[in-house]
N, C-alpha and C positions, 0 to 999 in steps of 0.2 A: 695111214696116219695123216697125210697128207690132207685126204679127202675129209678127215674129223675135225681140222684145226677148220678148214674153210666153211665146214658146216656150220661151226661155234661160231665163227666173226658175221656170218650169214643171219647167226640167231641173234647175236647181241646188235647187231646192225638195225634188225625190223623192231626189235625192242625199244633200241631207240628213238626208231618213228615215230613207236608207238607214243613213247615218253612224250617225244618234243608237239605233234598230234595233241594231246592230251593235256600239254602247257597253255599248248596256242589256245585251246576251246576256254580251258578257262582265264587267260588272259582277254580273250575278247568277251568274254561272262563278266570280268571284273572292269573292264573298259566300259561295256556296258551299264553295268551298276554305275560306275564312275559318272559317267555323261547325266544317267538316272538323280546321282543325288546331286550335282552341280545342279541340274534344273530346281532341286528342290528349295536347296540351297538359296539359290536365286530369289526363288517365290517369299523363304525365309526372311533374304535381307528386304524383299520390297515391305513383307508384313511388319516387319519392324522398323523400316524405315516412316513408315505411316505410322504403327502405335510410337514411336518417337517422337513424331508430328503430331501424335494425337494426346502423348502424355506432356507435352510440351505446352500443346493450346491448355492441357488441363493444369498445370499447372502457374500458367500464365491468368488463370483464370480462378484459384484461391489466392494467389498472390490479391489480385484484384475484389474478392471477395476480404481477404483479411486486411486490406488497405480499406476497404470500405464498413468493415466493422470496427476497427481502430477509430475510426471517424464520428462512426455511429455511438460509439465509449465517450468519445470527448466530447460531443453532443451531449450525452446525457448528464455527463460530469458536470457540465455547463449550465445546463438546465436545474441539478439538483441543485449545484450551487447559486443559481439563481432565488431556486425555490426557497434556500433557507434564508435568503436575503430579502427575501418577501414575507416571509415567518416574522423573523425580527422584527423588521417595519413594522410590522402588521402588532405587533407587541408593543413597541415605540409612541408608534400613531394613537391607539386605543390602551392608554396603560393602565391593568386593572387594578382597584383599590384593594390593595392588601393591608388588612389587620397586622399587627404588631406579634403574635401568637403565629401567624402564619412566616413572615419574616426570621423569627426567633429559629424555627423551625430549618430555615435553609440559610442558615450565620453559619460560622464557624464551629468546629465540635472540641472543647476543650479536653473532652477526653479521649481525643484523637491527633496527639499532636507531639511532635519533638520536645523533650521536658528544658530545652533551652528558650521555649515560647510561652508567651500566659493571654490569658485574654485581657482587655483593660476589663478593668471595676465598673467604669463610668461609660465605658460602648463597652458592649456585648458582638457586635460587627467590626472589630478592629482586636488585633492578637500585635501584640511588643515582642521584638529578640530582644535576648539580654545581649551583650557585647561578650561574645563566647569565641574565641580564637583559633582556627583552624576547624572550623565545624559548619556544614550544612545542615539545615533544619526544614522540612516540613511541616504543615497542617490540612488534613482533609473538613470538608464540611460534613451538616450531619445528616446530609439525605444523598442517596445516593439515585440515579436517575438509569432506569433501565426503556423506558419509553418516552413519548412524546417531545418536544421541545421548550427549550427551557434557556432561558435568559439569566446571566448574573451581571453586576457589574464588578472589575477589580480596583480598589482606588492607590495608586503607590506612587509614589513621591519619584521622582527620577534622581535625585539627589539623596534617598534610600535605596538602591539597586546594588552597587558595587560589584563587581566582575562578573556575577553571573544572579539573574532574578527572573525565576519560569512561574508562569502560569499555567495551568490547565487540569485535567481529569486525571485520576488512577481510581484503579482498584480496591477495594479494602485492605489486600496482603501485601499492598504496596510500600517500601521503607522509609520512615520518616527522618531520618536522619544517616550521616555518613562524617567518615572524619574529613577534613580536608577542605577545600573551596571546591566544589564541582554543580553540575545542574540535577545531579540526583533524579529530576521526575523525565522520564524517557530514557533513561540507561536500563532498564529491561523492559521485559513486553506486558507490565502491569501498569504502566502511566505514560502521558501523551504530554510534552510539555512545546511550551513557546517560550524560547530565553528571549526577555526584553532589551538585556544587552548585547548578546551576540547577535538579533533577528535571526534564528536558526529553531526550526522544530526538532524536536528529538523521539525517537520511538524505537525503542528496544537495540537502542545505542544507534542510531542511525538518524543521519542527520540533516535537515534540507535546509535552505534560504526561505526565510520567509519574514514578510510577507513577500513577494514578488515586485521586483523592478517597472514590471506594469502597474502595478497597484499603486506602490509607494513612490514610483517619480524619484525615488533619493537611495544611492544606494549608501549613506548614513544614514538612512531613517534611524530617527528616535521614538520609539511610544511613547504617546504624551502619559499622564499621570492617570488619565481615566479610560480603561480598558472595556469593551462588552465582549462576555465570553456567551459568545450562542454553541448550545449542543441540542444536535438533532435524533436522537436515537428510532427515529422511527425511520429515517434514512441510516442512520450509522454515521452518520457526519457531524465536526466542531468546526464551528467556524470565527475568526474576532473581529471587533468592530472597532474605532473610533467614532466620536461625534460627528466626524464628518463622512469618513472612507469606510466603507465596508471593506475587509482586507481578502475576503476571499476564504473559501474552504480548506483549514490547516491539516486534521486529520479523516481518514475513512476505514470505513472496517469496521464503525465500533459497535455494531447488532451485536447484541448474544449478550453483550455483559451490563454489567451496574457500575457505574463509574461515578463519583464524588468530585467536587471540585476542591482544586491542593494548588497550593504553590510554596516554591521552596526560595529559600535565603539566606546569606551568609554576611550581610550587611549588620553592624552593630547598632540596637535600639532603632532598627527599623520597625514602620509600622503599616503594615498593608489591611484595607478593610474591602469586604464583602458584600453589598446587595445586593439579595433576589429581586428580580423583576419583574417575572410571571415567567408561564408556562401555557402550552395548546394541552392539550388531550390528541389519541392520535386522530380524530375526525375534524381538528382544526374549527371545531364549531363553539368551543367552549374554552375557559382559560382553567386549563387541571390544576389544582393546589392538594387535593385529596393523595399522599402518598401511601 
């Protein structure tokens, strides 16, 4: 019996070896791999330490391209708005002789207009509010301009303006009237207006300073009584003028649509008038009247 127990511990002893033999191999298998992927590992962090370095330079390097496109935007911003200040002049300097039938043509559209406005009897170029209370009123003209450039002038009394008196373009579907005192043309994305009182552009209820403190030297500027409204649609740009100051490009965007010239008021027995000026065609070679 004796001899059986010493056999068993004898057997479970080399079993053992065996065992711990058999840990060690793969202990130093898995030591092995260990050392294996730390190298790899290593190689890992250097590869990415370079594409770090290298997504780094690249990204330092659209930074620098998009600082350089930014640039290249205001460049041309600068330029268009040059160009429509060249337009203008260029209308100014050489002013083509328009007929009376062609003028008629780009007046006021009497049957386009807030029914608190009339046209006078005696000018046909100048529309009366009646003293209506609590109400804004529009009027669009009757041509609406989908290409070329095109000059009008606004004539309005600054002593007819009262809280709020916009110039500018809309739409056709655009609303001619509202209750209340508001600037109506630029409270949605079918008119682009210029408040003469507040200096502020509006467009689809969004609001900037305008003209610019570079331009106007004054940050009470007043617009005197005679306004030039330039719209460029062959760029997509409006720009206004004074007799003396070009004021700079108001709105942009405006390709694609047909926009009329409107301005809205809430001033009682005000009287604002309209003349067309001329117009380019889009090859600037000819003055367009043919709508």
């Amino acid at each position: 019996m004796q001899n059986l127990d010493t056999k068993f511990a004898d057997f479970n002893v080399c079993e053992s070896d065996d065992m711990i033999h058999k840990l060690e191999e793969e202990n130093h298998e898995m030591q092995k791999l260990i050392v294996k992927l730390t190298k790899e590992n290593s190689k890992l962090l250097e590869v990415v330490a370079e594409d770090k370095h290298q997504i780094a330079e690249f990204k330092q390097k659209i930074l620098q391209l998009e600082s350089e496109k930014l640039e290249d935007k205001r460049k041309i911003a600068q330029l268009k708005s040059e160009n429509v200040k060249y337009k203008y002049e260029k209308i100014l300097l050489n002013p083509p002789k328009i007929d009376l039938k062609t003028l008629e043509k780009h007046s006021w559209n009497s049957d386009d207009r807030s029914l608190n406005l009339y046209i006078k009897l005696d000018d046909q170029f100048t529309f009366h509010r009646y003293p209506v209370a609590q109400s804004t009123d529009c009027i669009r003209g009757k041509i609406g301009y989908s290409k070329g450039i095109h000059v009008w002038e606004i004539i309005w009394p600054q002593k007819m303006r009262g809280t709020n008196a916009v110039i500018g373009v809309a739409t056709k579907v655009a609303p001619l009237h509202k209750k209340g005192y508001t600037t109506l043309i630029g409270e949605n994305n079918e008119s682009y207006g210029w408040d003469l009182v507040k200096n502020e552009c509006s467009f689809d209820s969004i609001t900037w300073k305008y003209p610019n403190a570079e331009i106007s030297n004054d940050e009470k500027y007043v617009a005197p009584k005679n306004i030039f409204c330039i719209l460029d649609m062959n760029e997509g740009l409006m720009a206004f003028s004074t007799a003396n100051n070009y004021l700079g490009v108001a709105f942009r965007g405006l390709k694609g649509k047909k926009l009329y010239p409107i301005v809205s008021c809430l001033w009682g027995h005000c009287e604002v008038t309209m003349k067309y000026l001329g117009g380019y065609d889009e090859c600037m070679s000819n003055f367009a009247f043919k709508i």
